[in-house]
C-alpha positions as CSV (number, residue, x, y, z in Angstrom):
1,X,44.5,51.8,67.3
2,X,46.4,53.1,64.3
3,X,45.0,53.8,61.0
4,X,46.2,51.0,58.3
5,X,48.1,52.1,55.6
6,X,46.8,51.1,52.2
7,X,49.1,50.1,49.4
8,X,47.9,49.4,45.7
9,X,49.0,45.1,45.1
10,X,47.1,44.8,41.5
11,X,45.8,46.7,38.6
12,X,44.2,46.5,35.2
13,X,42.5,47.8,32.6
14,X,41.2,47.7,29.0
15,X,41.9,51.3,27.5
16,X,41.4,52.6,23.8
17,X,45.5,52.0,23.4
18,X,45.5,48.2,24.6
19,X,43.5,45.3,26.1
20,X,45.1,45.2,29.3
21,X,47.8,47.3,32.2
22,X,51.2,46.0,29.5
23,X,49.8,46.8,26.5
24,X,48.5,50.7,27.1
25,X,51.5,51.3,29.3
26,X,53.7,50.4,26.9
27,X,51.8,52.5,24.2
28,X,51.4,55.6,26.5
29,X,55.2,55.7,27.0
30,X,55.3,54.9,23.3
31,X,53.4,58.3,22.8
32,X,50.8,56.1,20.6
33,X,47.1,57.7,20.7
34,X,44.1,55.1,20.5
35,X,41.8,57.9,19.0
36,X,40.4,57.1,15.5
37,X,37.5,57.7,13.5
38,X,33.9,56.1,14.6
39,X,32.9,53.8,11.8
40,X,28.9,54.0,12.3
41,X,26.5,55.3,10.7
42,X,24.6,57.3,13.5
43,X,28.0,59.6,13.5
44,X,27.9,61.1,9.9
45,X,26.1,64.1,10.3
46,X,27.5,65.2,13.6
47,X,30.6,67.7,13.9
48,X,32.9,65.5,16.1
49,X,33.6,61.8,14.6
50,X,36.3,60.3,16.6
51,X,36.6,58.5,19.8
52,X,39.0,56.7,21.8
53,X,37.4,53.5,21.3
54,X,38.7,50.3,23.2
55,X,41.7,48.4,21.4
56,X,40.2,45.4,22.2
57,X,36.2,44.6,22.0
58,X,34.9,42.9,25.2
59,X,33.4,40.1,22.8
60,X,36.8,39.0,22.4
61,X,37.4,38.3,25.8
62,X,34.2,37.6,27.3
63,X,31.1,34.8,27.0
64,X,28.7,35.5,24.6
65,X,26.3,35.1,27.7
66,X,28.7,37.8,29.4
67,X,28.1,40.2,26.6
68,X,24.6,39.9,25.9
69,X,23.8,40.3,30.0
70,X,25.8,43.0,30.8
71,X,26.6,46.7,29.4
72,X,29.6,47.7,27.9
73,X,30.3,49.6,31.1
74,X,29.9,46.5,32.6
75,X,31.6,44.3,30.2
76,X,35.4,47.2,30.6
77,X,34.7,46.5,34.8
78,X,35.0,43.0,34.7
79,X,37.8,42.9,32.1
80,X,40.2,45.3,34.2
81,X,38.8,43.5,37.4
82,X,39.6,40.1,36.8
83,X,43.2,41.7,35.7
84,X,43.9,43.5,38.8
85,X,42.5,40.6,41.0
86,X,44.5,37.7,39.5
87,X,47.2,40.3,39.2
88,X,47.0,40.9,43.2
89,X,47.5,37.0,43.7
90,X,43.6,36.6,43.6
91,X,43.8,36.8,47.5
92,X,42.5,34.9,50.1
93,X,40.0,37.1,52.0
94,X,37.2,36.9,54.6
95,X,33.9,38.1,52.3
96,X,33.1,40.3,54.9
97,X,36.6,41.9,55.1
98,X,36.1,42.4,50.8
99,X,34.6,45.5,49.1
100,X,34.2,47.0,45.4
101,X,34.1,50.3,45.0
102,X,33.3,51.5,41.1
103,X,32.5,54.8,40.0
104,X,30.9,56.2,36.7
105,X,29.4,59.4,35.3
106,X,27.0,58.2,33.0
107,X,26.1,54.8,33.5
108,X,24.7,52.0,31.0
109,X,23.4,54.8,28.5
110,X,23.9,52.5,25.3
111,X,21.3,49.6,27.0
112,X,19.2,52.1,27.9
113,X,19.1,53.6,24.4
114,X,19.1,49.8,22.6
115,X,15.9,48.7,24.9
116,X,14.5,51.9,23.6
117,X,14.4,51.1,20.3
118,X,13.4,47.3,20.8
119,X,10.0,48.8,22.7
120,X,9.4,51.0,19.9
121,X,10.0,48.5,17.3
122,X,9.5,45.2,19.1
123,X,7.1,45.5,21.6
124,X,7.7,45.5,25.5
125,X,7.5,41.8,25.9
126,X,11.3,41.7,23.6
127,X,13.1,43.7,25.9
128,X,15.6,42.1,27.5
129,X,14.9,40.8,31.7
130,X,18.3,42.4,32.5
131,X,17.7,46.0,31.0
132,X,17.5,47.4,34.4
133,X,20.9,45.5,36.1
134,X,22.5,46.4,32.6
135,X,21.8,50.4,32.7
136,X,22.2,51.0,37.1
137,X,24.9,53.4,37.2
138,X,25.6,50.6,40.5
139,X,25.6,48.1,38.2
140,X,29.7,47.7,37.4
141,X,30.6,48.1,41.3
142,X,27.5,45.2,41.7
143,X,28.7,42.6,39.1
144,X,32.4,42.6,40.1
145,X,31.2,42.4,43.7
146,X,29.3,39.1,43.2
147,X,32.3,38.0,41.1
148,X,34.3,37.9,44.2
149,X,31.8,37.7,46.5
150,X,32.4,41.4,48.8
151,X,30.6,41.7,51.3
152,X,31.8,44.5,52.9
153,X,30.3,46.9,50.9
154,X,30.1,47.3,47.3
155,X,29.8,50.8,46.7
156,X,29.5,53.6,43.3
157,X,30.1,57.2,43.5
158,X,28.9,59.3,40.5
159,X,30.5,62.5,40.2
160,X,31.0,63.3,36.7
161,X,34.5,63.2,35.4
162,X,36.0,62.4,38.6
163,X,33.8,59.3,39.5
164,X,36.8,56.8,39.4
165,X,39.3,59.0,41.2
166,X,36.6,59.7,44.1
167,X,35.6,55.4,44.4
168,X,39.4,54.8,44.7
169,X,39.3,57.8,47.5
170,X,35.9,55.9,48.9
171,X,37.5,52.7,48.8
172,X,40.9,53.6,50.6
173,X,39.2,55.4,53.8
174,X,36.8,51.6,53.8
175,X,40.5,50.1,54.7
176,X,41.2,52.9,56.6
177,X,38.7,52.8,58.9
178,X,38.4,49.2,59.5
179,X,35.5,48.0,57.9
180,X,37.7,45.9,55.0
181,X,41.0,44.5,54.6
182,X,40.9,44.2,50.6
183,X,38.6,46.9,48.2
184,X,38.7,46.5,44.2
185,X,38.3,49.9,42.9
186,X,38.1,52.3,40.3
187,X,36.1,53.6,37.3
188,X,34.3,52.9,34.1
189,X,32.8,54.4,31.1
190,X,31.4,53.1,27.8
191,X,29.1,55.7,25.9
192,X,30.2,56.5,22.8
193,X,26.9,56.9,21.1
194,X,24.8,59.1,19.5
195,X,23.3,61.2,22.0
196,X,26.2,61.2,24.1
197,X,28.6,62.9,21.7
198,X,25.4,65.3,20.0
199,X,25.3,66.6,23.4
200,X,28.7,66.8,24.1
201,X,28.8,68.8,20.4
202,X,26.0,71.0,21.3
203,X,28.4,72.0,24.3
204,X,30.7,73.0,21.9
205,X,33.1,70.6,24.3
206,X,34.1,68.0,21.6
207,X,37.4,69.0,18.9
208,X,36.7,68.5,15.4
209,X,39.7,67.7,14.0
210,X,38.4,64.8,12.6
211,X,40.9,65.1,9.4
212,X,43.6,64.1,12.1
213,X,42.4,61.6,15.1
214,X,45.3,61.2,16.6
215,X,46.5,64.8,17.3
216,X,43.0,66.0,18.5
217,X,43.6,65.6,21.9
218,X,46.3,68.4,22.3
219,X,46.4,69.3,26.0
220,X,47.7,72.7,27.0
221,X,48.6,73.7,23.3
222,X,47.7,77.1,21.8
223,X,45.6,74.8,19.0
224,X,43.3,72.6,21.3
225,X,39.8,72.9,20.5
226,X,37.8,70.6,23.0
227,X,38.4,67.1,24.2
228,X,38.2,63.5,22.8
229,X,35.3,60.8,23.9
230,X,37.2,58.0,25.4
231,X,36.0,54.6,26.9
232,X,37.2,51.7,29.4
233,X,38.1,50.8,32.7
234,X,41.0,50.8,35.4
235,X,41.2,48.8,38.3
236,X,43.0,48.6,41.3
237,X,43.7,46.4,44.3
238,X,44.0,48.8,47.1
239,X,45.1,46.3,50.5
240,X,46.5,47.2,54.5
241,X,50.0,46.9,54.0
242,X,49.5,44.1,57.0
243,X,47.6,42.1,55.2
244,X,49.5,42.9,52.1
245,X,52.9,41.8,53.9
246,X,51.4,38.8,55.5
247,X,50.3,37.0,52.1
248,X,53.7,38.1,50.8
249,X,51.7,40.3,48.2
250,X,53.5,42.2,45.5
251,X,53.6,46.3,46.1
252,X,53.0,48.4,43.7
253,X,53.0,51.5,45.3
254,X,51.5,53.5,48.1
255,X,48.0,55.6,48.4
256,X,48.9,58.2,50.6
257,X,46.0,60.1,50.9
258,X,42.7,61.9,49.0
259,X,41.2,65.5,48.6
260,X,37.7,66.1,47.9
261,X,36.0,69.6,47.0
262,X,34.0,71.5,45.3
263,X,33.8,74.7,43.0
264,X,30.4,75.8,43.5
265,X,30.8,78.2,40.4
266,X,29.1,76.8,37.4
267,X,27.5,73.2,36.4
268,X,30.0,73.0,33.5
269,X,33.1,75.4,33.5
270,X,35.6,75.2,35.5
271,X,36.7,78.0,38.5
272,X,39.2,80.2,36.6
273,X,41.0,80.6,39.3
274,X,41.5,77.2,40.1
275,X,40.3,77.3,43.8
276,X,38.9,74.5,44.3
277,X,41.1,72.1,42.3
278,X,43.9,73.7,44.9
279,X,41.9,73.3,48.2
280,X,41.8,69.4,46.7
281,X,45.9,69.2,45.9
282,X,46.3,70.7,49.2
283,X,44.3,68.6,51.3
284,X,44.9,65.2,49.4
285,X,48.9,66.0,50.2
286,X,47.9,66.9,54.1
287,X,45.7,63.7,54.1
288,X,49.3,61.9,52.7
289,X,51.4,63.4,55.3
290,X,53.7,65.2,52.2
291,X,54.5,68.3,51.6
292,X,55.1,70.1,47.9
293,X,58.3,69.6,48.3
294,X,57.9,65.6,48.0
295,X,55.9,66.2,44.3
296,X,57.7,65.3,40.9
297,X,54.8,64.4,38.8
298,X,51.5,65.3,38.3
299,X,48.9,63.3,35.6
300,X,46.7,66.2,35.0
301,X,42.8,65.6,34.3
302,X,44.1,68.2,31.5
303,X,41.0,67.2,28.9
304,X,42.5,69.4,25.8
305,X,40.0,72.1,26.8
306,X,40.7,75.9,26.5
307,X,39.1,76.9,29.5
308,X,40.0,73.4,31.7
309,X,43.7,72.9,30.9
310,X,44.6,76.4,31.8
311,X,42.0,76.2,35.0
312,X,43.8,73.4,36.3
313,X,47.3,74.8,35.4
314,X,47.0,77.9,37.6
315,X,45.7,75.4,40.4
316,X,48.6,73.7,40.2
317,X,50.6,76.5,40.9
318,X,48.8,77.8,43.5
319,X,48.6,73.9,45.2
320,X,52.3,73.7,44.9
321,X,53.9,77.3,45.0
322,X,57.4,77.1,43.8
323,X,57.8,73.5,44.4
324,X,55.6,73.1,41.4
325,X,59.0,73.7,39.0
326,X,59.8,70.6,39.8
327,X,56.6,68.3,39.3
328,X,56.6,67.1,36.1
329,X,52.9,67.4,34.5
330,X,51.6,65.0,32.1
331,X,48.4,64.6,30.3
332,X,47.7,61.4,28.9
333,X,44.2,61.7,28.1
334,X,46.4,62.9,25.0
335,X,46.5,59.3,24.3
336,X,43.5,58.0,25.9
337,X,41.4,60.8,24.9
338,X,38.6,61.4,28.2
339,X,37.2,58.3,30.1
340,X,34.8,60.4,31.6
341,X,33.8,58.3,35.1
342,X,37.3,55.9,34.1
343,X,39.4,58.5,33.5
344,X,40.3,59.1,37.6
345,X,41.1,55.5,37.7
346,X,43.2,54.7,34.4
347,X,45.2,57.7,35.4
348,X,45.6,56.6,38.8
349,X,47.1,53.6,37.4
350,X,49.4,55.6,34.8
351,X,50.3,57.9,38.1
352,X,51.5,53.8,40.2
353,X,53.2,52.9,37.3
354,X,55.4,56.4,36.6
355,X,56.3,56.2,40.4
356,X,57.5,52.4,40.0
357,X,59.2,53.4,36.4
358,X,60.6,56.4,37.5
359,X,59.5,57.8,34.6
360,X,56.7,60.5,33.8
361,X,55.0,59.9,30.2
362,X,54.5,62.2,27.9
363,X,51.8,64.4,26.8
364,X,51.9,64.0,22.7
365,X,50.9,67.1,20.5
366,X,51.9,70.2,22.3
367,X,53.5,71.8,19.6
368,X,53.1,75.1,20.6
369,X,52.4,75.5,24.5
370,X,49.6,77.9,25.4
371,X,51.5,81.0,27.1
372,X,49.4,80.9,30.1
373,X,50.4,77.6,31.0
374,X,52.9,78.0,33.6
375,X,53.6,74.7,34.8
376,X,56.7,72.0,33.7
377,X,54.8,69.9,30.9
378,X,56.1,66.8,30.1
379,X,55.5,67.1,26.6
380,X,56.0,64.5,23.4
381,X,58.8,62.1,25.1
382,X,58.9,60.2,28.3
383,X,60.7,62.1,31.2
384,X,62.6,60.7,33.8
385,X,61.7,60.9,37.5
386,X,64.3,61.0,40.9
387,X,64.8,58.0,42.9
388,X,64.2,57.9,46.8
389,X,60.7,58.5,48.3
390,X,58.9,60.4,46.1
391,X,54.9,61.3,45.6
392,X,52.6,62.3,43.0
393,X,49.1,63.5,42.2
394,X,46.5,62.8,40.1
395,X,43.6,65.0,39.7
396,X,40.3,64.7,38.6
397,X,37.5,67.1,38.1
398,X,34.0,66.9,36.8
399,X,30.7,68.8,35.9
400,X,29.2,70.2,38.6
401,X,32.5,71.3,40.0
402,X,33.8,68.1,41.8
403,X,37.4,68.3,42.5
404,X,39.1,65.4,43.6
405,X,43.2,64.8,43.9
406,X,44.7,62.0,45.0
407,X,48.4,61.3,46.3
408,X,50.6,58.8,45.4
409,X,54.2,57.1,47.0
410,X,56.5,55.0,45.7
411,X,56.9,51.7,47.5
């Protein structure tokens, strides 16, 4: 019995540059960052006071019962998920041949903290019956699953930063080895808050350029001083192509294959030498069945950090050897700022929609690129890609030293 090839037929997502998959496309080929200054009071003493905050509240497109029951983790899930499933044709599938796969990193840390305060203040009996559904780090894999009913498996990796890039890996070898026909999958993140971005500060991880929001998240420039909190979700369909071509379904693009390692060098930093990150390029692109030679585009997990961007840079090279003169590299978290667990999956989505454009987006403010970054950047304007059967990665890497790469093909 062959193994099924699996083919993206829907996506979505609710991002900090637009409500849904048109709306941040078009900005991210637009060059147009989402970051801007928090507007709360909690963030006024703290050195880092910008976020990439979602263009578009959840309370505007969800019930107010909606809002109130789930977290705001939750609430991005379900927004990008109802997208990418009416998007894929809202197919007709067997439950038991239907699975979600959702990653995050954190979880629902803003309930958590909220019933925290109610106890203190309120008493035990005011906090809310679904505190516990609302802060499960399963929770966002869990509600989408009982909005379409999978029974297959509903399913919610938590590795850090590459959480959403790992479920989509999680969710294509479900298809691949039989046990479902149809998987939504993908990532989520919602925790912009107080603790969240102290400790990030007390890592010294966030920039402070909080004069100018929307050049702080500078990937490989010589001026990048940390990365930018980001929040929302990204979604995909991921189907067999037989099913796929049996309903007639729309084809985005093709998921060729997925590489999973891990640094084992420190809870935090990144592998200088970028060993890992490469073992992951490599075997996502032997998984795929392409060679270097097939790769024009790369969307970096390039988070705007000294040590990270040039980390992943010198894994590139040493992934792609020679052949990497030719992949384009982008860094849209530039726009985005850093999803955290979403980040895999929005940039999985930016990685479809290059292939199907032909067209790599930019990375916006690299002024001045940092002389150890020896890798084609393609910085401040969109930048056109070949024609014919072509491939790209997107990596994703996370604290605790997950590496994960996935491959892309153009359909």
């Amino acid at each position: 019995m062959s193994t099924p090839e699996v083919v993206v037929t829907g996506v979505g997502m609710t991002t900090p540059v637009g409500g849904d998959v048109a709306s941040s496309w078009s900005a991210i080929l637009a060059g147009q960052s989402g970051v801007r200054p928090i507007d709360a009071e909690w963030i006024a003493e703290q050195p880092a006071r910008i976020a990439g905050q979602l263009a578009v509240e959840p309370s505007e497109v969800l019930t107010k019962v909606e809002t109130r029951r789930l977290d705001r983790s939750q609430q991005a899930a379900v927004i990008a998920a109802r997208e990418a499933w009416q998007d894929a044709g809202a197919p007709a599938v067997e439950p038991e041949r239907l699975g979600t796969v959702i990653g995050t990193g954190i979880g629902g840390v803003t309930s958590l903290l909220e019933a925290y305060d109610t106890l203190n203040e309120r008493g035990w009996s005011r906090v809310s019956p679904h505190m516990v559904t609302m802060i499960m780090p399963n929770g966002p894999a869990a509600v989408v699953g009982l909005e379409i009913g999978a029974r297959a498996g509903v399913h919610s990796p938590v590795s850090a930063c590459a959480s959403g890039a790992e479920a989509i890996a999680n969710a294509a070898r479900m298809i691949r080895d039989g046990r479902a026909d149809v998987v939504l999958t993908g990532g989520t993140e919602a925790v912009i808050c107080g603790i969240t971005m102290a400790g990030f500060s007390a890592m010294r991880a966030l920039s402070t350029r909080n004069d100018d929001p929307t050049a702080a998240s500078r990937p490989y420039d010589t001026d990048r001083d940390g990365f930018v909190m980001g929040e929302g979700a990204g979604i995909v369909v991921l189907e067999s192509r037989d099913h796929a071509k049996a309903r007639g379904a729309n084809i985005y693009g093709v998921y060729g294959g997925a590489g999973m390692t891990s640094d084992g060098h420190h809870i935090a930093q990144p592998d200088p030498e970028g060993a890992g990150a490469a073992r992951a390029m490599t075997a996502a692109l032997a998984d795929a069945g392409v060679s270097a030679a097939d790769v024009y585009h790369v969307n970096a997990h390039a988070t705007s950090t000294p040590q990270g961007d040039i980390a992943e840079a010198v894994a590139i090279r040493r992934a792609l050897g020679s052949d990497a003169d030719q992949a384009l590299v982008t860094g849209t978290k530039s726009m985005t700022g850093h999803l955290l667990g979403g980040a895999g999956a929005i940039e999985s989505i930016f990685t479809i929609l290059a292939l199907r454009d032909r067209t790599a987006p930019p990375t916006i403010n690299l002024e001045n690129i940092d002389p150890e970054i020896h890798i084609p950047v393609a910085a401040n304007s969109p930048h056109e890609l070949p024609s014919g059967d072509i491939a790209a990665l997107n990596n994703s890497f996370g604290f605790g030293g997950h590496d994960v790469a996935l491959v892309f093909r153009s359909a």
